[in-house]
Structures are given as structure tokens and as C-alpha cells.
C-alpha positions in Angstrom: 36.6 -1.6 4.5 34.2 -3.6 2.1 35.2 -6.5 3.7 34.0 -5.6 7.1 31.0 -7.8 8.1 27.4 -6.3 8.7 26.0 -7.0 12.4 22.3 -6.7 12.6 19.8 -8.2 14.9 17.6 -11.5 14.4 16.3 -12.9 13.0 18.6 -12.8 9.7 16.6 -14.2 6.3 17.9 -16.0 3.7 16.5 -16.3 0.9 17.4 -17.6 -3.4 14.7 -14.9 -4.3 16.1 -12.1 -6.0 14.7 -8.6 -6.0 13.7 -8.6 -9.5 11.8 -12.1 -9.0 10.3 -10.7 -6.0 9.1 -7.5 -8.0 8.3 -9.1 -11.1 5.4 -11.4 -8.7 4.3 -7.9 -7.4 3.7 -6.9 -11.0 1.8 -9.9 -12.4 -0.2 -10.3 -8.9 -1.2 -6.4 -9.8 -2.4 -7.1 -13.4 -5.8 -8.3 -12.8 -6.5 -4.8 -10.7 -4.5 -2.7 -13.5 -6.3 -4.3 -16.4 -10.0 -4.5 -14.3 -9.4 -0.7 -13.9 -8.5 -0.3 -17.8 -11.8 -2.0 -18.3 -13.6 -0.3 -15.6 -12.2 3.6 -16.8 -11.4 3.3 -20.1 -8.1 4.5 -21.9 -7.4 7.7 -19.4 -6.6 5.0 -16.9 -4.2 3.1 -19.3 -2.4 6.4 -19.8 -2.3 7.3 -16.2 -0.7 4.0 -15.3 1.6 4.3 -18.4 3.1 7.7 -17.8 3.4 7.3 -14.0 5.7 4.0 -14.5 7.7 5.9 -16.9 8.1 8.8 -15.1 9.3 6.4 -11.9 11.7 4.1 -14.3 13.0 7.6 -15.8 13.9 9.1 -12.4 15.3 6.7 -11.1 17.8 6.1 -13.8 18.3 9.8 -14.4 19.5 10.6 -10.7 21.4 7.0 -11.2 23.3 8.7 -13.3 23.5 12.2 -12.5 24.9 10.9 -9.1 27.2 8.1 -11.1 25.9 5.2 -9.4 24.9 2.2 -10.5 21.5 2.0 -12.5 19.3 -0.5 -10.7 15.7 0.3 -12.8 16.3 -4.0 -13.5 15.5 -4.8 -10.5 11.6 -3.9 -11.4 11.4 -1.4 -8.3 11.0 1.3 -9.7 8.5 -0.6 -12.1 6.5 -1.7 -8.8 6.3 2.2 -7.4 4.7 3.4 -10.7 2.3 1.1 -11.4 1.3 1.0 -7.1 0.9 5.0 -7.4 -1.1 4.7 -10.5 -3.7 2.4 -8.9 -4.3 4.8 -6.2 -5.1 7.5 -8.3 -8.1 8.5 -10.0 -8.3 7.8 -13.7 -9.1 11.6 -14.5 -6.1 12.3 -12.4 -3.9 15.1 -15.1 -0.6 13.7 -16.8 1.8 16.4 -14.8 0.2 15.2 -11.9 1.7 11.6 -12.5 4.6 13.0 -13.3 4.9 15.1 -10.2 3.9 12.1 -8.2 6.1 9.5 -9.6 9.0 12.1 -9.4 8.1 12.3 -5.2 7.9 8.7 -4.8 11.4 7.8 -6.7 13.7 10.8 -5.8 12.3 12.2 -2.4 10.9 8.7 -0.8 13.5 6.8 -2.1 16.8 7.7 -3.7 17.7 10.9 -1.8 17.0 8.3 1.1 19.9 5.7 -0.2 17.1 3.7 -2.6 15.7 0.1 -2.4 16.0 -1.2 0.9 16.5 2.4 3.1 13.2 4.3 2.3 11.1 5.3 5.6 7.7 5.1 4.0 6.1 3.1 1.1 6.7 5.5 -1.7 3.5 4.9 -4.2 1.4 5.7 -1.1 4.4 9.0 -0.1 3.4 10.6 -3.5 -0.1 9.7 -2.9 -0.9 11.5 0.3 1.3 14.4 -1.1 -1.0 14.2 -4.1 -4.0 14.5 -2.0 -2.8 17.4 0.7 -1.2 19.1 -2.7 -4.5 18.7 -5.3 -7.5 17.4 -3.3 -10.0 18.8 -5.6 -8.5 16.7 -8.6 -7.8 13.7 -6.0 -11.5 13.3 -5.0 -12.6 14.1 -8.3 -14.5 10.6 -9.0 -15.8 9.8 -12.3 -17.2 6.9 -13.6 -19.3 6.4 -17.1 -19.0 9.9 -17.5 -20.8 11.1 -14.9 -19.4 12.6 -11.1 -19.9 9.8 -8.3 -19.5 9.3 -4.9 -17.4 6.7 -3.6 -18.9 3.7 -1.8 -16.8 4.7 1.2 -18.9 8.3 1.0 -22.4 6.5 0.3 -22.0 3.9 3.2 -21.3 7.3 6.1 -24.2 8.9 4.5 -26.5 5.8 5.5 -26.5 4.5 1.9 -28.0 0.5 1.7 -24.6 -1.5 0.9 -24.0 -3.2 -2.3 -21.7 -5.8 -2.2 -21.9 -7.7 -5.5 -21.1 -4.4 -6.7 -18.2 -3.8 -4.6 -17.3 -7.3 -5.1 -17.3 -7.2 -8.6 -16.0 -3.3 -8.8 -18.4 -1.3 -11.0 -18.1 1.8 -9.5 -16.4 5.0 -8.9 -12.7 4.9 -7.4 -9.1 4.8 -8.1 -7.8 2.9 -10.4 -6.9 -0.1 -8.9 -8.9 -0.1 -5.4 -12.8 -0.9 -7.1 -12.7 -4.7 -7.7 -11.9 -6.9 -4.8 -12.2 -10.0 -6.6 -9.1 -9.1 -9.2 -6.9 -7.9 -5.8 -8.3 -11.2 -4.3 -6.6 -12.6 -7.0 -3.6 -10.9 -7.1 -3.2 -11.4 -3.2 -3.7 -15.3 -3.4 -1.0 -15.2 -6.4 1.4 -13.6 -3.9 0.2 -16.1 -0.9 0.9 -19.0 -2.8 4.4 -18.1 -4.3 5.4 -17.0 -0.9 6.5 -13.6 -1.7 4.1 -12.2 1.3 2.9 -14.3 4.5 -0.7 -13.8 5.5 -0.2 -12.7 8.9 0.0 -8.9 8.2 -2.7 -8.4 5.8 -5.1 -10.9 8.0 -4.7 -9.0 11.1 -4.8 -5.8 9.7 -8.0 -6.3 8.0 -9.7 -7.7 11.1 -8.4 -5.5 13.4 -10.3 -2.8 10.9 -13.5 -4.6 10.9 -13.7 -4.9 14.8 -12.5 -1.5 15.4 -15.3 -0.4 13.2 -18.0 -3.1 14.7 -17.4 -1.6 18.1 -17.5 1.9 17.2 -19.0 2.2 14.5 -22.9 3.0 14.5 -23.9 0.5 12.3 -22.1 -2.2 14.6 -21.6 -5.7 13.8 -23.9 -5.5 10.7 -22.4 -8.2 8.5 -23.5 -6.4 5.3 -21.9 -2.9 6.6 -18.8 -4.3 7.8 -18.1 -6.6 4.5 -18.3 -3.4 2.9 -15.7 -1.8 5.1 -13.8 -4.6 3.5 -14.2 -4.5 0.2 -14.2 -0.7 -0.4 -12.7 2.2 0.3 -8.7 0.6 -0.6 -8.5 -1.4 2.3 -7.5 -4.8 0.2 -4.7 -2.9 -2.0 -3.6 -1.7 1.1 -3.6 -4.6 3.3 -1.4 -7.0 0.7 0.3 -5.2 -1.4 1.5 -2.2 0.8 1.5 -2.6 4.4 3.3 -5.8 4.5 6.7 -3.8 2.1 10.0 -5.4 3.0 12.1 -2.2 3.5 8.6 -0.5 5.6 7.3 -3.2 7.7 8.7 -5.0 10.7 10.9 -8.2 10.6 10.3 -9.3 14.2 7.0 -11.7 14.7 5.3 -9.4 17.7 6.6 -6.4 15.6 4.3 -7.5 12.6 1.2 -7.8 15.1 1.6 -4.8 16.4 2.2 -3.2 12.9 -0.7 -4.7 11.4 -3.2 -3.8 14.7 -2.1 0.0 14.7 -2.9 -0.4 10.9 -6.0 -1.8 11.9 -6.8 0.9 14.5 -5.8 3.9 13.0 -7.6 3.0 9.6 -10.8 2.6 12.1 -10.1 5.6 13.6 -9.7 7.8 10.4 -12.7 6.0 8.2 -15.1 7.2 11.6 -13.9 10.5 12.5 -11.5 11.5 9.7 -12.0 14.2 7.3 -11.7 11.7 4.4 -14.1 8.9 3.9 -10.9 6.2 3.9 -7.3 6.1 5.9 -5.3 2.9 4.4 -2.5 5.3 2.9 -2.5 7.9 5.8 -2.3 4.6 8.4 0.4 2.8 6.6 2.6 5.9 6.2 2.3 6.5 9.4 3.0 3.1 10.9 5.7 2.6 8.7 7.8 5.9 10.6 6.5 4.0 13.6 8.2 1.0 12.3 11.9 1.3 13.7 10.2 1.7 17.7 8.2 -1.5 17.0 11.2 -3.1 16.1 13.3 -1.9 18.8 10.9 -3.3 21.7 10.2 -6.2 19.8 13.9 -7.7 19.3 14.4 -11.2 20.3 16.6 -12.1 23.1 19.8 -13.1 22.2 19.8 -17.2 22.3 21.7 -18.0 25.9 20.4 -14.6 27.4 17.6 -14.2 29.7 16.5 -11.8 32.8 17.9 -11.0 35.6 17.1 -14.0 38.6 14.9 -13.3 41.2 16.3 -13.4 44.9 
């Protein structure tokens, strides 16, 4: 029986990368946003991002083994999960709250789901909406020097005047790893130019956000208002390093345009009317269980097949 080939539509990729390579990239691209959010938070962020990867790498092998399979924490996955989850959680975020998040992503999202490769949803951005429907006191609880602050996201529906050096920069009150677009800039051209993502995911989503917003928003096609859309609220962390997942994200060409515009639209649709001031994770869950559809209408013809000839 292990000799019996695996059939499965176009197109079929090839590729020398290995899953550890491919993770290891994810890591280092995340690094400037991780060590920005050290800097920007202080050492409670450090130990959020610490015990959440350990808690991921420790399930993962613990179930490896309770289940007597083989233990696959090498391949850097598990790695990847911990330190994504950590970035989208506040740095006052409480150390059983890690744990209880990490142990969502790695045993619910993933392994009880067959692990790398058969998971239905992202699984940092699983724990984190969990997180948020389970403790959204300590979720939105944003502090930054100290003090309690609103998020830029919050400020800008209030009718606050954007500030986009700040936002640029990332000096203010977030997650961990969302505040500074120029260090996920960063990490986002790293991944561009070692090929380990393609552009055309992230791109469309972001745009499709920004003229979703433009034409509904009531600030409209205000440069300075829409940048900020941009730049805030975890729309950059989203956009290339979650939405565009290998296992959650469609294969087929069309598929990943019409993956990346619902992104687009439903991120509009929940920053304007949603009870939360943002909606990249709630938008890329979602479209990632609407992945398998987009797939299915979105299959190639097989080469030699066409329609049926009008009479």
C-alpha cells in the first residue's frame, strides 16, 4: 500500500526547498518585528514570545510521542506557530495565557488535524481568535510606557488626525509584533526576495483593503487615512506572513485572487462595521475554511480537455 501513487490535481510543485529551510526564512524574516517589539515593550514581550514557542515546540513533541509518531519539532513548524502567536498578542498578555494558546494552535489546529500540511486554518491566528472570544478584556488590554492606550486602529474611527511616521516607525500601543511596518517591511522583502512567498497574495489583499475602505469608508480616498489603514491595525503581519500559508491558502492562480480579494473585503467590512477596530485574523481564518471551494471552482482544465462544442 505505501507504494501506491498520490493523484491530486494541477498544478503539482516541485520544489529543493525543504520544510525546515522554508521555516527557518519565516523565522529570520520575523526577527526584525520580534526584536522591534522587545525594544518597543520591554522584557514582558521577550517572555511572552519565549514561553509561547516553548509551549508550541513542547506539544508538539509531547503528543509526538504519546501517539508514537514520529517527532517532527526539526522541521521549525512548530517554531514558526509560537513565535506567529506571540506577535499577535499583547505584551501584558499572562504566561498561562501563552500556554493555553500555544497548546490550541499545536494540538487542536494542527496535530489532532494530521499536523504540517492538513491543518484547516492558520493556527497562530486559531489560538488567537480563541484568545480573544475566550479573554477579551486581557486581549485589548493595550499598554505601552506604562500607561493604558488606544490603538491607532481605535484613534483613527474616533476621527483622531493620523500619524504615520509613527505608525511607520511603530512607537505605539499594539501587539507584539504588528506596531512597526518598517521591520515587517523588512521581513516581507526578505521572504520576496528568497522566494519563499510570491507577491501576488499579500499585494492584492492589501489593495483590495484600501479600496474597500476608500469607497466606504467616510474618510474616502484620503491618502493620509488610507496609508494608515495600511500600516496599522495588523494588516502587514497578516498580509505576508499569514494569509499567503502553504497548507491554508489556495494553489490555483484565480484561487489566490479570489483568496486574497475576500481577504481584502471582509477585512473592509469588519474594520467599518465590526465590533473590533481590526479583522486580519477573523478574515484569514475565515477564508482559509473557504479555501477548499475556491479551489474546487478554480481547477485548471485538464491539458487536451475543453467544453462541450456548440451546434
Amino acid at each position: 500500500m505505501s507504494n501506491l501513487y498520490n493523484v491530486s490535481a494541477s498544478p503539482h510543485v516541485r520544489s529543493k526547498a525543504s520544510t525546515t529551510k522554508i521555516m527557518l526564512d519565516v523565522i529570520i524574516a520575523l526577527l526584525p518585528a520580534a526584536g522591534f517589539g522587545i525594544y518597543n515593550f520591554g522584557l514582558s514581550a521577550a517572555l511572552v514570545i519565549l514561553i509561547t514557542v516553548a509551549t508550541c515546540v513542547c506539544t508538539e513533541f509531547c503528543y509526538e510521542k504519546l501517539m508514537k509518531l514520529p517527532v517532527t519539532i526539526g522541521d521549525l513548524s512548530a517554531v514558526v506557530t509560537g513565535l506567529l502567536l506571540a506577535l499577535n498578542l499583547p505584551a501584558s498578555a499572562p504566561w498561562w495565557m501563552c500556554v493555553l494558546g500555544g497548546v490550541f494552535a499545536i494540538l487542536v489546529v494542527k496535530m489532532l488535524f494530521g499536523g504540517i500540511g492538513q491543518n484547516f486554518m492558520n493556527p497562530a491566528l486559531a489560538a488567537r481568535c480563541f484568545l480573544m472570544i475566550s479573554f477579551a478584556g486581557r486581549m485589548t488590554a493595550w499598554v505601552y510606557d506604562g500607561v493604558s492606550a488606544a490603538t491607532p486602529m481605535a484613534k483613527l474611527r474616533s476621527g483622531a488626525t493620523p500619524e504615520l511616521l509613527t505608525y511607520f516607525i511603530g512607537n505605539y500601543a499594539g501587539t507584539i509584533g504588528e506596531t512597526s511596518a518598517l521591520c515587517l517591511l523588512i521581513g516581507a522583502c526578505y521572504l520576496l526576495i528568497k522566494k519563499v512567498i510570491t507577491w501576488k497574495i499579500p499585494v492584492i489583499y492589501v489593495a483590495t483593503t484600501v479600496i474597500f475602505i476608500g469607497i466606504f469608508g467616510r474618510f474616502g480616498f484620503d491618502a493620509k487615512y488610507l496609508l494608515s489603514e495600511v500600516l496599522t491595525g495588523g494588516l502587514l503581519i497578516g498580509a505576508f506572513f499569514m494569509a499567503n500559508d502553504y497548507t491554508t491558502s489556495p494553489i490555483t492562480a484565480w484561487g489566490q485572487v479570489i483568496y486574497a480579494v475576500l481577504l481584502g473585503v471582509l477585512t473592509g467590512i469588519f474594520r467599518l462595521w465590526g465590533a473590533t477596530t481590526e479583522g486580519v485574523s477573523y478574515a484569514i481564518i475565515i477564508s482559509n475554511l473557504l479555501v477548499p471551494l475556491i479551489e474546487k471552482v478554480t481547477i485548471p482544465a485538464p491539458f487536451g480537455k475543453a467544453g462541450a462544442k456548440k451546434a
